[in-house]
C-alpha positions as CSV (number, residue, x, y, z in Angstrom):
1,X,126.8,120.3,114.1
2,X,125.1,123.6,113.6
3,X,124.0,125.9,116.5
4,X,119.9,125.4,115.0
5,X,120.9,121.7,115.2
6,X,122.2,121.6,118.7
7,X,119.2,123.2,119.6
8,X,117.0,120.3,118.2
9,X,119.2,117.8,119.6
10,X,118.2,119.7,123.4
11,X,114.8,120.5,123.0
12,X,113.2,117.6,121.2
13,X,116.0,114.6,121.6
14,X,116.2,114.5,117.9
15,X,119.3,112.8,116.8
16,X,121.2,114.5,113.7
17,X,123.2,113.2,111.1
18,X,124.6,114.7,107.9
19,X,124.3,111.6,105.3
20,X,127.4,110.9,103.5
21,X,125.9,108.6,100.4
22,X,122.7,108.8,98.8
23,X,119.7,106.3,99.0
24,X,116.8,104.9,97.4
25,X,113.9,106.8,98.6
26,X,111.1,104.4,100.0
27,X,107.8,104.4,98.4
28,X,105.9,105.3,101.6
29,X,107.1,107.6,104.2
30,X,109.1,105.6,107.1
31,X,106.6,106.0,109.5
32,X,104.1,104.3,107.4
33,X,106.4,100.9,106.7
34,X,105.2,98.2,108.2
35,X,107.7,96.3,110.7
36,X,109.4,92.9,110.1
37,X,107.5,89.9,111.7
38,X,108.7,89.1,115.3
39,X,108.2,86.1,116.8
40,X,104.8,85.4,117.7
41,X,103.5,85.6,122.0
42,X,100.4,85.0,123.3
43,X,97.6,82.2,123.4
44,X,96.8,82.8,119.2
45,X,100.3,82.6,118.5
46,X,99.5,84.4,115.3
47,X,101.9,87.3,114.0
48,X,99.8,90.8,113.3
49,X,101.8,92.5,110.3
50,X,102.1,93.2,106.6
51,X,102.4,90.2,104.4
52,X,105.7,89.1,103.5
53,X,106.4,88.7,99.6
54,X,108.9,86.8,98.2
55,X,109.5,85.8,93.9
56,X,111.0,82.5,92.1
57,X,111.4,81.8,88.7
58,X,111.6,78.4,87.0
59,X,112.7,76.7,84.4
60,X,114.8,74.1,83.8
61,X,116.8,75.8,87.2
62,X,115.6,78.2,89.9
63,X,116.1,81.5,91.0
64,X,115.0,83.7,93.8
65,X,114.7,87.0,92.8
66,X,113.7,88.6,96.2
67,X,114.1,87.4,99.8
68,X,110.9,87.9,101.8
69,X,110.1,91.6,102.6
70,X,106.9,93.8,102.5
71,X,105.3,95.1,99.0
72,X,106.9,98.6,99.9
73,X,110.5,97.1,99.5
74,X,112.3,98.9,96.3
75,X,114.3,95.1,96.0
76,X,110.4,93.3,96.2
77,X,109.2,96.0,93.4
78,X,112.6,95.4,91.1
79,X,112.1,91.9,91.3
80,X,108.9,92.2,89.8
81,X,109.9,94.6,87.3
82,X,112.7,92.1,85.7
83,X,110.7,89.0,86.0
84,X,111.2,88.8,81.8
85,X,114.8,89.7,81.6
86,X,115.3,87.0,84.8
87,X,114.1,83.9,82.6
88,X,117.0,84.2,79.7
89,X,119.3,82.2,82.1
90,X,117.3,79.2,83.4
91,X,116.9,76.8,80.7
92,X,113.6,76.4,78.2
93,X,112.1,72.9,80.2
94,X,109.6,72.8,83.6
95,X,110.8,71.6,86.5
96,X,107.7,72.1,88.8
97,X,109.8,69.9,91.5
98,X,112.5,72.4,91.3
99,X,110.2,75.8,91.5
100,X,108.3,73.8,94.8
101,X,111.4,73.2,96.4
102,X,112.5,76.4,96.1
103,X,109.9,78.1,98.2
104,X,109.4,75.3,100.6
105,X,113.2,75.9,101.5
106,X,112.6,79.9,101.5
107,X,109.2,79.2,103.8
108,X,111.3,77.3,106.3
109,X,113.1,80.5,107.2
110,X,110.0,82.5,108.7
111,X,108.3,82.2,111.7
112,X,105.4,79.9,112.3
113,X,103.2,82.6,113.1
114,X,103.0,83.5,109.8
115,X,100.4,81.9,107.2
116,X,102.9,80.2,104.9
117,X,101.9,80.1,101.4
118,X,102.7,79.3,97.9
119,X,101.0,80.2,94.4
120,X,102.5,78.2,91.8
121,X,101.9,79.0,88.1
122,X,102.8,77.1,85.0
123,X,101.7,76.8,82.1
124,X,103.0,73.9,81.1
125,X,103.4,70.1,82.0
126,X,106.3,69.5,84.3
127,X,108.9,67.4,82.5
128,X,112.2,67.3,84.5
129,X,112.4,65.8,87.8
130,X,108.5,64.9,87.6
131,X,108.4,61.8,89.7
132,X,109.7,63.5,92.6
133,X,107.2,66.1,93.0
134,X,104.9,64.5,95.5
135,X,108.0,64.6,97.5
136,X,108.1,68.4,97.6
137,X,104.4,68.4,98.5
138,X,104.4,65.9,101.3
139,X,106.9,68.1,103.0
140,X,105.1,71.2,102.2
141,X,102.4,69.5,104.1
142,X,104.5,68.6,106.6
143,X,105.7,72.1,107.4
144,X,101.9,73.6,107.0
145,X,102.6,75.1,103.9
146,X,99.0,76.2,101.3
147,X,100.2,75.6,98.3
148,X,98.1,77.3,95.8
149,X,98.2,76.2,91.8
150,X,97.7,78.0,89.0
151,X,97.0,76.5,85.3
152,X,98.0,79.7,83.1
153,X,96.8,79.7,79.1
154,X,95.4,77.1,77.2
155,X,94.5,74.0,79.6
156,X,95.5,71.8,76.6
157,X,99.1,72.8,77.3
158,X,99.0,71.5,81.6
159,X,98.0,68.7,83.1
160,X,95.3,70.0,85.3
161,X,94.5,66.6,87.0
162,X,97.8,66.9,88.4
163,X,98.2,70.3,89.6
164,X,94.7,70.1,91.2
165,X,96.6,66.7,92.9
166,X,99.0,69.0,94.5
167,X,96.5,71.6,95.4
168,X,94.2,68.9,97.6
169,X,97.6,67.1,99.4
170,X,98.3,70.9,101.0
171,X,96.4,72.3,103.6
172,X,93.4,74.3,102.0
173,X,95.0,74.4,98.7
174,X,93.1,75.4,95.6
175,X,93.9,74.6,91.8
176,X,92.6,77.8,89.6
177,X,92.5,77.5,86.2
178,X,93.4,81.3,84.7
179,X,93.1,81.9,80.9
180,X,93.5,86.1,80.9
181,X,95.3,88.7,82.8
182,X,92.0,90.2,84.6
183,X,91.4,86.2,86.1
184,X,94.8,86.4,87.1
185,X,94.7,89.4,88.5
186,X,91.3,88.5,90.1
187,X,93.1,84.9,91.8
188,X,96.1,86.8,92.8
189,X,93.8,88.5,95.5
190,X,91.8,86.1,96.6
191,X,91.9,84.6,99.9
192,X,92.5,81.1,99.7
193,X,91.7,79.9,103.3
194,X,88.6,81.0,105.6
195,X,88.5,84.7,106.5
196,X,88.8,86.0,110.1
197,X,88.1,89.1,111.7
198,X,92.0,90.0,111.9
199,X,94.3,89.8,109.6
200,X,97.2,88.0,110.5
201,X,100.9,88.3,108.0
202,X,101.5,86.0,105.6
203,X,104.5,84.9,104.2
204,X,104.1,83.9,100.5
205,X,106.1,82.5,97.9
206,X,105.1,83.2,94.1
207,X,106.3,80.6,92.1
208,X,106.7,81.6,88.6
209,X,106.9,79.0,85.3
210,X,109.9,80.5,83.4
211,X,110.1,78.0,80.7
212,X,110.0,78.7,76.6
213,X,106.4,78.9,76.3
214,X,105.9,81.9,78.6
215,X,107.5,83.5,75.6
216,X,103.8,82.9,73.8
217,X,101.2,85.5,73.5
218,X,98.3,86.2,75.5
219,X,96.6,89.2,73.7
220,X,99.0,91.7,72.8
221,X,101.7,90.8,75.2
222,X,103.9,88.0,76.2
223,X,102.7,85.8,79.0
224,X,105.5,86.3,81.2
225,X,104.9,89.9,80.6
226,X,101.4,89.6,81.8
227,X,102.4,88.1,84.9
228,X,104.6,90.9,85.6
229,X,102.1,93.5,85.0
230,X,99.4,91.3,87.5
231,X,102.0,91.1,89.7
232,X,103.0,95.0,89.5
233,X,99.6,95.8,90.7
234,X,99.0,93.4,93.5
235,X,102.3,95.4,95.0
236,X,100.2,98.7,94.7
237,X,97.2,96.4,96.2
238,X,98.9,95.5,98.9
239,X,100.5,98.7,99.7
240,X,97.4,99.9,100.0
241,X,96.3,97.5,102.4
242,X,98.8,98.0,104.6
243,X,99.2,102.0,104.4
């Protein structure tokens, strides 16, 4: 330790360390990242923070890109960034079932002061595992989870009587039908349940159809690669928010 260091140390109490391996740099300063939810106190028993993000992809299988941290995270914003690459792997079929019990299990984790939530997109009708879907949404009732549904694309393609079904079983759940990245874009943001004065952290789950047809066109780009531009900008949305 330096002589100009020791002198730090005395005066202002400010601990110093020479860093022996290099990091990624956050995308805020540290004093602006928001703190992890804690567990809530207090008559509202509602937890006061930045919402909590977390990503799956489906297919035929499942898989959790990110575990649940804030839209500043660098592992939050490069699971969005490889949403296309993280598709190649997970089969060509939808297993709705399979993406829902994915985040119900990931949901389970956080704190009930959190509002637990779930958008889940497909564009496509669910063809593995179908008859135990209702399953899935029972207990994502059970554990107060909003799941929110997204038909993506041509509604020829979904079966939107079913995905509005799973929409009304969940506490204030919505179906929205999205045919073009501004709608999406426009859902994405939305708040699903009735606003109030404060804004208390959520914890959400998106829920992404990773099945052969998100390979398709919409416009000029892929569908998948669509979602992951939305997606890219509700990070800087929220990081906004929250600054």
């Amino acid at each position: 330790m330096s002589p100009f260091q020791s002198f730090l140390r005395g005066v202002f109490g400010v601990p110093i360390s020479t860093p022996t391996t290099m990091s990624i740099k956050p995308l805020v300063a540290p004093a602006l990242r928001p703190r992890p939810p804690t567990k809530p106190t207090g008559p509202s028993r509602k937890i006061r923070c930045a919402d909590m993000l977390s990503f799956v992809v489906f297919a035929e299988r499942t898989k959790t890109l990110a575990p649940f941290s804030s839209a500043y995270d660098a592992q939050v914003v490069s699971a969005v960034e490889n949403i296309p690459e993280a598709i190649n792997d997970i089969g060509g079929s939808t297993n709705l079932t399979a993406g829902l019990r994915a985040a119900i299990d990931l949901l389970t984790t956080m704190p009930r002061g959190l509002l637990r939530r779930i958008w889940l997109l497909t564009d496509g009708e669910d063809n593995i595992d179908s008859d135990r879907l209702f399953d899935e949404v029972e207990r994502a009732r059970a554990f107060h989870i909003n799941v929110n549904t997204i038909g993506f694309g041509d509604p020829a393609n979904f079966n939107e009587s079913r995905l509005r079904e799973i929409a009304r079983r969940t506490h204030n759940g919505r179906y929205l039908p999205v045919a073009t990245a501004q709608m999406l874009g426009h859902v994405l943001r939305s708040k699903p349940t009735r606003p109030t004065a404060v804004h208390h952290g959520e914890a959400t789950v998106y829920v992404i159809d990773g099945s052969g047809s998100m390979l398709d066109l919409m416009g000029s780009k892929r569908k998948i690669e669509v979602v992951r531009d939305t997606l890219r900008e509700l990070l800087v949305y929220k990081q906004k928010m929250f600054s």
